[in-house]
C-alpha positions in Angstrom: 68.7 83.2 128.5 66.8 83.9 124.9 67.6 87.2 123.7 64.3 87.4 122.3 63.4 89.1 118.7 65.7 90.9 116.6 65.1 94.5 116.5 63.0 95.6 113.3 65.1 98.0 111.3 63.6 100.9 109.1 63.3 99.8 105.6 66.1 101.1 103.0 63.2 102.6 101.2 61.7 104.4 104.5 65.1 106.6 104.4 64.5 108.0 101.0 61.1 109.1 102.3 62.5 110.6 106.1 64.2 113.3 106.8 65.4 115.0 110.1 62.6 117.2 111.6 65.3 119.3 113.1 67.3 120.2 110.2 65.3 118.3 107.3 68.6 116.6 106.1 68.6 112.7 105.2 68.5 110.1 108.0 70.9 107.0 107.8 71.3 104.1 110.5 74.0 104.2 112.8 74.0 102.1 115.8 70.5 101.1 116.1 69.2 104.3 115.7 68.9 107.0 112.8 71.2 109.9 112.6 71.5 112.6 109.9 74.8 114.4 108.7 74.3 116.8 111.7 74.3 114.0 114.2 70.7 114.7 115.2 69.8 110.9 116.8 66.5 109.2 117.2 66.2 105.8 118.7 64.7 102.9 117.1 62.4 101.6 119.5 62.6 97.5 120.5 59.2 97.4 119.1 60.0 98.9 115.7 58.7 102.2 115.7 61.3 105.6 115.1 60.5 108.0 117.6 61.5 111.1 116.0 59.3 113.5 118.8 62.7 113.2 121.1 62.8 116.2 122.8 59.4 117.7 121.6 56.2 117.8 123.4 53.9 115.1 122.8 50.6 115.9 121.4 48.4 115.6 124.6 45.3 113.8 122.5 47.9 110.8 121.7 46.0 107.3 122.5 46.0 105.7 125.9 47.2 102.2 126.4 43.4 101.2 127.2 42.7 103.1 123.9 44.8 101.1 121.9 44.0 97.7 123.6 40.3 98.6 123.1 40.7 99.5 118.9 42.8 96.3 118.8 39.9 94.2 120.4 37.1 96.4 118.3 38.8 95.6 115.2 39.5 92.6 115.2 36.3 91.7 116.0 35.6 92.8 112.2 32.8 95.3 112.8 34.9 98.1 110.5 35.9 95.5 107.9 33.7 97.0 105.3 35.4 100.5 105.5 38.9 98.3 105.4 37.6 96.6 102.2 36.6 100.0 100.5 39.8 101.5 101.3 41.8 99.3 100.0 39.6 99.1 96.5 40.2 103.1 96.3 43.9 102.5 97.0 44.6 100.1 93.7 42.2 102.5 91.7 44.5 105.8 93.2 47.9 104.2 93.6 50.4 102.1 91.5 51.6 98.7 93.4 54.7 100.0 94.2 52.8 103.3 95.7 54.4 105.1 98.9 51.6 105.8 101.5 51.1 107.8 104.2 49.3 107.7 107.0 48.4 110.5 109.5 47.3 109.6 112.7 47.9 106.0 111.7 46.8 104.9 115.5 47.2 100.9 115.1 48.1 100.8 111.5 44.8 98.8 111.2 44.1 100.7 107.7 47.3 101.5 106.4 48.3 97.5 107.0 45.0 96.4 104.6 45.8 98.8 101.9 49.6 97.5 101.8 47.8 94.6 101.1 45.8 96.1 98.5 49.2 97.5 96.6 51.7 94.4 96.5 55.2 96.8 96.9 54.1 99.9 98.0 55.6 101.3 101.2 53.5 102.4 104.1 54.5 104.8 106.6 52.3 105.7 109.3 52.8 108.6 111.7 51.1 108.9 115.1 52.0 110.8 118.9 51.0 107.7 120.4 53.7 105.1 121.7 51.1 102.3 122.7 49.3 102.9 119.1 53.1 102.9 117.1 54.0 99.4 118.6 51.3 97.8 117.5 51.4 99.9 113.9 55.0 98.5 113.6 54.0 95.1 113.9 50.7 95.7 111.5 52.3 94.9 108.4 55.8 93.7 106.7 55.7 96.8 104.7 54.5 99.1 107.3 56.7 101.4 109.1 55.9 103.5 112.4 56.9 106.5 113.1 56.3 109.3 116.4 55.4 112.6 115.3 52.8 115.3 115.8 50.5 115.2 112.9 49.7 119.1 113.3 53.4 120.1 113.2 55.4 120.3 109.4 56.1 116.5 109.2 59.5 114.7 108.7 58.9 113.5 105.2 60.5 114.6 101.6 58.4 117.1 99.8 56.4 115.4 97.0 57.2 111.3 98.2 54.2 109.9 98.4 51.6 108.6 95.9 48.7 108.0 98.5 47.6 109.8 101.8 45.6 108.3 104.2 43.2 110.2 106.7 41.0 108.0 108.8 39.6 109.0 111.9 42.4 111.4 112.4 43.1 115.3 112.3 43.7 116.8 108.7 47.0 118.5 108.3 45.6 120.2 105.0 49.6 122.3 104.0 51.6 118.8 104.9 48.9 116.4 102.8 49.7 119.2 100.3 53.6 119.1 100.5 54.2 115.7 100.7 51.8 114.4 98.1 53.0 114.5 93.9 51.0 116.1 91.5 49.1 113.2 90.8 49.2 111.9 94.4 45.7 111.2 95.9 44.3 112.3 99.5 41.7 109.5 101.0 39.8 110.9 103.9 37.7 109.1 106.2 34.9 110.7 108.4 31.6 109.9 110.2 28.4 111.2 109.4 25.9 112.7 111.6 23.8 109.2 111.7 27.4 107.1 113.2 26.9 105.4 116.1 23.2 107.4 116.3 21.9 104.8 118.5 24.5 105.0 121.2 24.8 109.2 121.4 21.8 109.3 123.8 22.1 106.9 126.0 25.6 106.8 126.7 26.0 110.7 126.4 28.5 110.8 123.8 28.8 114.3 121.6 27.2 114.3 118.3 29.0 114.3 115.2 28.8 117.9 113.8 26.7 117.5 110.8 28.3 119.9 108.4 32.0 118.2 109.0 32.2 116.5 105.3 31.0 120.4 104.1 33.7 121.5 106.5 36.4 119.3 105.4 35.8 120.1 101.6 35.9 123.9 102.2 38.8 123.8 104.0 41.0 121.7 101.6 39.3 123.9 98.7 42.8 126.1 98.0 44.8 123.2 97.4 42.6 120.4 96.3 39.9 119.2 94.3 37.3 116.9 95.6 36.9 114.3 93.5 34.3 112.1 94.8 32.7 111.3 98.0 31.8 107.3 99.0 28.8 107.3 101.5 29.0 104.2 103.3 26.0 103.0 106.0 25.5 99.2 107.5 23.8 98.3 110.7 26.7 96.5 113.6 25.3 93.8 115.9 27.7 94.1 118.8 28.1 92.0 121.9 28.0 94.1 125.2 32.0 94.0 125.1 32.1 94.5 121.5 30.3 98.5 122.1 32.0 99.1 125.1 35.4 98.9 123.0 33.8 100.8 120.6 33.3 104.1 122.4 36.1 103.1 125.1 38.6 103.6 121.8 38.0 106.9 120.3 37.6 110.6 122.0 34.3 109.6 123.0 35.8 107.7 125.9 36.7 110.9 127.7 33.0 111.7 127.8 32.2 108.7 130.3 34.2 107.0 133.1 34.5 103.3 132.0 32.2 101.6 135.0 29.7 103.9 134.1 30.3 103.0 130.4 29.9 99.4 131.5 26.4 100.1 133.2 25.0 101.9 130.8 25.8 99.5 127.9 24.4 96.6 130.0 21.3 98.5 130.1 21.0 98.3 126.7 20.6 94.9 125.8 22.7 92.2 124.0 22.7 92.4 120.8 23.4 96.2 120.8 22.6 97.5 117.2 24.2 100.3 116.3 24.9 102.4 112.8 27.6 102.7 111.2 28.3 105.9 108.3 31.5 107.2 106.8 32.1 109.7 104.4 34.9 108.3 102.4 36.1 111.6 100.4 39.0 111.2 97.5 41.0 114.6 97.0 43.5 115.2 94.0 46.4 118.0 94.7 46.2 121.4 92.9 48.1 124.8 92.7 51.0 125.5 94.5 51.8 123.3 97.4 50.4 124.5 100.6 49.0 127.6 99.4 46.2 128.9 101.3 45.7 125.6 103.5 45.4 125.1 107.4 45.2 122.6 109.4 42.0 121.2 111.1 40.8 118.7 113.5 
């Protein structure tokens, strides 16, 4: 009988970046697993991924299998490829090719695999509470690695590692971006404006997006960066019936309706649904002291 594929082991350049979230000493393989000098132990998973969460709650907003398999669908349907594309043009202008970048609340590595494309040896590490999201993050790209872990707790990452960090769609850790970043490191955030998705809010029932979040995010990182520059971003989506029902069936929105009535509703609409899309695509640079004065925020 086939064995099937070789277990993916963690780059040799991932375990100059990790470190044990128990102890914060090195990791090193050992057995197909990871293990630092204090024999803490994290399995690798078949998939790929590092589950470093062993023994700790999971966050209970990690993705859903039906989450991930409807961001999987959404996205490769090309509807976000616009925001991919500016991404990864801010990467090579914040990041040398050989760049370390992280990713919190990587969900499917979507983003963090196109700017890895972007930078030609960089290293991409995405982190994420989400076992169905981190198999298919670990599979995103050659050069992307996936690991579990709590984005609001202290991550498992050397102080001062990475050139890049990536925020898209995810909660803002403000003192870890802080910490892990180098002086000259750059923070990319990604969020929606008040006009995303306007045309769907309504009629399916979804929340609105709080209109002072960019505001919100800027004043909150304000003790330990500087904004830089903020990248508005708005395009009209022409989406099949199945193409919107992904949509809001992969984000927090989908706890708001229960999918057959999702389903109904979106028929109601019409084919094609047209719908808005708006970012806010905000570059920070690092100052002061690291950490000082930041929290975390959703």
């Amino acid at each position: 009988m086939p064995s099937g594929p070789a277990r993916r082991l963690p780059s040799d350049r991932l375990l100059t970046v990790l470190t044990c979230p128990h102890c914060q000493l090195g990791l090193v393989r050992a057995d197909g697993a990871l293990r630092c000098a204090d024999r803490h132990t994290f399995d690798i998973a078949r998939h790929g991924h590092i589950s470093l969460l062993t023994g700790r709650r999971r966050a209970v907003s990690a993705d859903s299998a039906d989450m991930v398999r409807s961001r999987g669908s959404f996205l490769r349907a090309g509807h976000y490829a616009p925001l991919a594309r500016t991404l990864m043009e801010l990467a090579t202008e914040l990041a040398p090719p050989d760049a370390v970048v992280l990713d919190a609340g990587a969900g499917t590595g979507h983003y963090l695999a196109a700017v890895l494309d972007a930078l030609p040896g960089a290293l991409g590490l995405g982190l994420d509470s989400s076992v169905h999201a981190l198999r298919a993050a670990a599979r995103a790209h050659a050069r992307g690695e996936a690991v579990g872990w709590d984005v609001w707790q202290p991550w498992p990452v050397r102080t001062g590692c990475a050139d890049l960090v990536l925020n898209v769609f995810a909660p803002r850790n403000g003192p870890e971006f802080h910490r892990v970043l180098r002086p000259d490191g750059a923070l990319l955030v990604v969020t929606p404006t008040g006009r995303h998705l306007r045309e769907l809010r309504e009629p399916l029932g979804l929340p609105a997006v709080d209109p002072r979040k960019e505001e919100r995010l800027s004043r909150t990182l304000a003790a330990g960066f500087r904004h830089a520059r903020t990248e508005s971003m708005e395009y009209a989506m022409s989406l099949t019936p199945e193409d919107a029902t992904n949509l809001v069936a992969m984000g927090p929105a989908a706890h708001h309706v229960v999918p057959a009535e999702l389903r109904h509703r979106i028929g109601e609409l019409g084919a094609p649904v047209r719908v808005t899309a708006s970012f806010a695509v905000s570059v920070y640079r690092p100052t002061g002291r690291q950490g000082q004065g930041l929290r975390a925020v959703s």
